[in-house]
N, C-alpha and C positions, 0 to 999 in steps of 0.2 A: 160538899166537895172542898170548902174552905176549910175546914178542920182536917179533910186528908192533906192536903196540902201541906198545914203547918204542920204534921208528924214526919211528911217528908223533909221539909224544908228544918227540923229539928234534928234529924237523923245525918243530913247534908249539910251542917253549921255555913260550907264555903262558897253553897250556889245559891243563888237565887233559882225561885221553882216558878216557872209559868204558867201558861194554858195549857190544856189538853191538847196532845197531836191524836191521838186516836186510842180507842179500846177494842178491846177483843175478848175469845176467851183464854187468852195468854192476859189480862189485865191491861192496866192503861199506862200509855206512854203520856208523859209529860215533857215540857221542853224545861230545860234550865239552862242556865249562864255560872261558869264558874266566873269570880269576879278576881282573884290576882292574874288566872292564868289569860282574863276576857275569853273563855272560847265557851262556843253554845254546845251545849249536850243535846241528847235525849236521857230519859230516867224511866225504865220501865218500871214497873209498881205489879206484881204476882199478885193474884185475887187472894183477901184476906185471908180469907177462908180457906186456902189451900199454904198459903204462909202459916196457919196456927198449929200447923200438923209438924210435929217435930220431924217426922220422916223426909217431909219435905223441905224442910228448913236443911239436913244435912245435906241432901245430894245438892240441894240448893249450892251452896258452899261449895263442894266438892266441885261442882260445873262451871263454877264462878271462876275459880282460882284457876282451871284452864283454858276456858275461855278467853281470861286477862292475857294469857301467854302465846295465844294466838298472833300473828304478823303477816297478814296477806295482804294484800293490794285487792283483794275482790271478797274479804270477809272484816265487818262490821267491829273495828276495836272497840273493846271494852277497855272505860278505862277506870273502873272504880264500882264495887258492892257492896251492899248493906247488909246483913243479916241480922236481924233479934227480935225475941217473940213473933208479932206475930207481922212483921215487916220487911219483906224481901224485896232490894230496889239493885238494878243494872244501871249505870251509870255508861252511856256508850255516845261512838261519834254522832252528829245529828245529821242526816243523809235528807237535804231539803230536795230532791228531786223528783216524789214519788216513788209508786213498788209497780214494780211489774206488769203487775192487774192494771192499774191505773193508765199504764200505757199501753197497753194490748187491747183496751175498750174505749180507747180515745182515738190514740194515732195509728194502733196498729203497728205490724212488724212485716217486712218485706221477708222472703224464706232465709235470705243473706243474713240481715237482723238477727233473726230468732236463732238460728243455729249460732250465731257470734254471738249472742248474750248467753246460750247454755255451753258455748266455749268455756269464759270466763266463770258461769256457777259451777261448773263440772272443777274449774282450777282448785275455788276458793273451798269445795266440799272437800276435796283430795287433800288439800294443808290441814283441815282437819281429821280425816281420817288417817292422817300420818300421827298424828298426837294422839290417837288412840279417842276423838268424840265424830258419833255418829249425830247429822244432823234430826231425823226422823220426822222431819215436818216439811218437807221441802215443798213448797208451793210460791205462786208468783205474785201471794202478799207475803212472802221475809224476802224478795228480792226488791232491791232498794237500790236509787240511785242518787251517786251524792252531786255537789254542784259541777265537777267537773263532768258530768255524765256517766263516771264509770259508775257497773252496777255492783253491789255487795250483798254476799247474802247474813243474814239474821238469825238472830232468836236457834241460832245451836243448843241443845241437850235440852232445851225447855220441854218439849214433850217428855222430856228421861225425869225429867225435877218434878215434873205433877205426877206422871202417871207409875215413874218406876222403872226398872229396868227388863221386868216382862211381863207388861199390861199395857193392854190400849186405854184402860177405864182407870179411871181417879178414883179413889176411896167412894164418893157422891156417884161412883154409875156413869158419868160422862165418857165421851169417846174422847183419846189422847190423840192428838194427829185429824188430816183434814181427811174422810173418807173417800175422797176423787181421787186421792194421790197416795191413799197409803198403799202399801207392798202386800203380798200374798201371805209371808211369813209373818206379819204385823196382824193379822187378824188371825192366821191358822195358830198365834201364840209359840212361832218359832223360835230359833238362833236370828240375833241380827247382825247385818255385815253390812260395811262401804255400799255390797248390791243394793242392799235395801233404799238406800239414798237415789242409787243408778235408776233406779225403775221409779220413783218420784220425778226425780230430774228428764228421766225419757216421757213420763207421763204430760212435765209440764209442757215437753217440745213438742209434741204432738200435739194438744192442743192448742198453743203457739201457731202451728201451723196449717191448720186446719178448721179454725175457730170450736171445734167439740173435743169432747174428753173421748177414752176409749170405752168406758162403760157410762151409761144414762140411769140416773137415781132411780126416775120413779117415783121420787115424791117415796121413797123406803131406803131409809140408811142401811139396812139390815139386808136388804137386797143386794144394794151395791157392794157391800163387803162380799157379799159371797160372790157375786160378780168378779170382784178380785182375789179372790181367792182360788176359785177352781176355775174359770170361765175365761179363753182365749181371745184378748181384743181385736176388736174390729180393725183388719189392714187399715194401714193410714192412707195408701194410694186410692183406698174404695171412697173415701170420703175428702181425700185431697190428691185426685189425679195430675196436678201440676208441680206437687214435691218430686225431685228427682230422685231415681227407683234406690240409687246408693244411700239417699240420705235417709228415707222412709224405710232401708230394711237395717241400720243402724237403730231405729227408735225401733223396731219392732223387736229387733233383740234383748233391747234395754228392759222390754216388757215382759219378756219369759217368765212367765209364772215360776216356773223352776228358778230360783237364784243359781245356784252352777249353769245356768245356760246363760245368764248373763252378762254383761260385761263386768270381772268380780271387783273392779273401783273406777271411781268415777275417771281417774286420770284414764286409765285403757278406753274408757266409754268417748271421754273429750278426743282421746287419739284419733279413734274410729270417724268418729264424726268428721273431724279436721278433714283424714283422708277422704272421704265420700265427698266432702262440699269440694275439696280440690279435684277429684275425679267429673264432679258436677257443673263446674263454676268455673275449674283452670287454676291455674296456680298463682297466688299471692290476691287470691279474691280477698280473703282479709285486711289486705293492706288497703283497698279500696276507701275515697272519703267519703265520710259521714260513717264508715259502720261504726260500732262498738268496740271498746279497745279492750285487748284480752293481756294480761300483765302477769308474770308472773308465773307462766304455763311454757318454760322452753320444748319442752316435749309435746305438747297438746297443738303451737301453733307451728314446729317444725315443717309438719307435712305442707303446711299453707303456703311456703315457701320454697317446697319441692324437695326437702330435704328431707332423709331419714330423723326420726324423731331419738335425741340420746337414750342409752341406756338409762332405767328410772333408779331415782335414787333409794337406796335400803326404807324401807317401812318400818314405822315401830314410834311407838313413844318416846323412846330418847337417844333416837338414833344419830348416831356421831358420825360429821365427817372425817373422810379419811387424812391421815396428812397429807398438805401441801405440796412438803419434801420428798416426801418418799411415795409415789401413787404406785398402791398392788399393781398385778397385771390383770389390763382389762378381761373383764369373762363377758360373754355373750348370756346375758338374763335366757332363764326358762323362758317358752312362750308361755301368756297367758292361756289360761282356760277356755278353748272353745275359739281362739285368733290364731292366728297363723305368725310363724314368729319372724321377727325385725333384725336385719344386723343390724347393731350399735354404732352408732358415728360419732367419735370424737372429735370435738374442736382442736384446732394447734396441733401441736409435734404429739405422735406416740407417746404412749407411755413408753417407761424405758422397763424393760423386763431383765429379774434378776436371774443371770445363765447357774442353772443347777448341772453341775460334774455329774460324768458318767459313771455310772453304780459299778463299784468296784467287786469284780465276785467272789463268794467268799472260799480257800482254799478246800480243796478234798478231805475230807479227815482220812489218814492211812488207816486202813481196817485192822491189820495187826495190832495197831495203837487201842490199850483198854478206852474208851468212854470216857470222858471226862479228865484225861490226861492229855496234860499241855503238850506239843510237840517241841523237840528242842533248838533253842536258836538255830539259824544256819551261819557257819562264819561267812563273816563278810570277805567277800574277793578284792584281792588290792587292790588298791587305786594305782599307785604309781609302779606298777610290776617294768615296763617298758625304761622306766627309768633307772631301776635298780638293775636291770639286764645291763643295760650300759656301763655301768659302775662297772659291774664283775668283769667284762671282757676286757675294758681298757685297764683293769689293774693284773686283770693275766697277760693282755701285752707287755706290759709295761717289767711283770716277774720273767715272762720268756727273753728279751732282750737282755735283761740284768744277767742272768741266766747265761746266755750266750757268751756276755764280756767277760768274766768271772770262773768261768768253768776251766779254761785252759791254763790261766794264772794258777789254779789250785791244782790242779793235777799236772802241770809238770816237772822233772827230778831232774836236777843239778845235779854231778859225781866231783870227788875231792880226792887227788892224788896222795897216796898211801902211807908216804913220809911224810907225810903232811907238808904243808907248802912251804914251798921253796927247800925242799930236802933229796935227797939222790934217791936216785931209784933203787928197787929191792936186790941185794943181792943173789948172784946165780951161783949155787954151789954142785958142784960135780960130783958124780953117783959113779 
């Protein structure tokens, strides 16, 4: 162990490398100390033997790099990876409070507890199913609590980095995933989705709450798979008649062997839950002290406080928010698959919505008119006709009076005496 040590502690020039926190068959975690930044890690260490497989040295790498880019309050930052030959080391925050297990076999969980701690795993699986990494091992040794008490979950894509992206079995024949809690499509060798995680996550709250799983080994792994496979779990009320009936038929759902009957991401599944514990327990049971703090799930603990839970934000691996400035107009989400759908509640003032003009329609075409031939301008009608009216009348008053003054000066005839003036008049001669 001393010699693995110093290939880590060679690999890691900045930390110091401690004891053992634990092994599995995900490999062994180590503690270290970075010394400029002083802060303690963990360092998990991937079994040799599955390090020396090029295959898994790439997706290694590939899991790595977005797992680093992950930012939850309820999932485990990585903050640094190794890869070469035959040495694959996670560099991640150190969560000195225990997993899950350890506190469900010691102190136990009151029903409040257990649904408020698969609040917060439901949140922190949903930030990564937004990034496009399913976790595929979801059990309540990768739930972890750090010194503040909040719980995080773990070891994301690591079952994808041994086993692959559709096997359960390692190159060596091993099973990939924990058989109590894998999904139906995980052994039938199906598509995987967010559900696959939801029916883990429902699996582990059931037993949470119940102290038993929904299928019994048998002392046969190979049994229990088909158990989960084809085989309908045992009601959770038959075996824990004191879960309230809303919150036991949320987990039964989660359980549907069929993935389309389930809830198809863990955030609809955390909604459901939310709402049943508030149908169950009253509103603002969450807020109660001592329970578990759920960060980072506006939607998931909406309901807990009586309110509509918002419309969920766009899915996808590099999904952009919208701008600040300018927010579209809100649309009411599809309902999910198999739920009944939610109006959307916005915080603060409306959106402001942008008014679209009335469709202007479009003219007759004259049928006389060949096809394709323009029709011709129309003149435009005058603007100031009413003004121009004016003009004319008051300039034909104005020729009728002149008219008037003018007319009698010209047509009348002066006469001029015959001798012309000042001369005698014409003489009269006798006949």
């Amino acid at each position: 162990m001393q010699a693995e040590r110093q290939r880590i502690a060679d690999a890691l020039p900045a930390y110091d490398i401690g004891e053992v926190l634990g092994r599995g068959g995900w490999g062994v975690v180590f503690a270290g100390h970075h010394r400029q930044l002083d802060r303690s890690v963990a360092i998990k260490q991937l079994p040799t033997a599955a390090a020396a497989d090029v295959a898994v040295r790439r997706r290694f790498t590939a899991e790595a790099r977005v797992l680093a880019s992950l930012d939850h309050p309820h999932v485990v930052p990585v903050y640094d990876f190794v890869e070469r030959e035959d040495l694959c080391l996670l560099v991640m925050e150190l969560l000195p409070g225990g997993t899950l297990r350890e506190r469900a076999t010691t102190t136990g969980f009151a029903a409040t507890d257990a649904v408020a701690v698969c609040l917060a795993c439901a949140a922190g699986l949903n930030a990564a199913h937004v990034r496009g990494v399913l976790h595929r091992d979801v059990k309540p040794e990768n739930m972890l609590f750090g010194a503040s008490g909040t719980v995080k979950v773990t070891d994301f894509g690591i079952a994808k980095v041994l086993g692959g992206a559709d096997t359960m079995l390692t190159r060596a024949g091993d099973v990939v995933g924990t058989p109590s809690y894998v999904a139906p499509e995980q052994v039938r060798g199906g598509e995987l989705s967010p559900a696959t995680d939801v029916y883990a996550l429902a699996t582990m709250l059931y037993e949470l709450l119940s102290g038993v799983l929904p299928f019994t080994a048998d002392g046969d792994v190979m049994s229990l798979l088909f158990k989960h496979a084809y085989e309908a779990p045992v009601p959770l009320r038959d075996v824990a008649p004191d879960v309230p009936a809303e919150v036991a038929a949320v987990v039964m759902r989660g359980l549907a062997t069929d993935p389309a009957e389930r809830y198809p991401t863990a955030e609809a599944f955390g909604v459901a839950l939310a709402e049943a514990g508030t149908r169950a327990w009253g509103a603002h049971w969450l807020s109660a002290d001592g329970m578990p703090v759920v960060l980072g799930a506006e939607r998931i603990v909406a309901p807990t406080r009586g309110a509509t839970p918002p419309a969920p934000a766009p899915a996808g691996p590099a999904a952009s928010p919208p701008p600040a400035t300018a927010p579209p107009p809100a649309t009411a989400p599809p309902p999910a698959t198999g739920t009944a759908a939610r109006p959307a509640v916005t915080a603060g003032p409306a959106p402001v919505r942008e008014q679209t003009p009335a469709a202007v329609p479009a003219p007759e075409r004259d049928p006389a008119r060949p096809a394709g031939e323009e029709p011709a301008e129309e003149e435009e009608p005058p603007r100031r006709r009413p003004a121009v009216v004016a003009v004319v009348v008051v300039l034909v008053l104005l020729l009728a009076v002149l008219a008037v003054w003018l007319l009698p000066r010209v047509l009348t005839v002066y006469g001029a005496p015959a001798g012309g003036p000042g001369g005698d008049p014409p003489a009269v001669t006798a006949t």
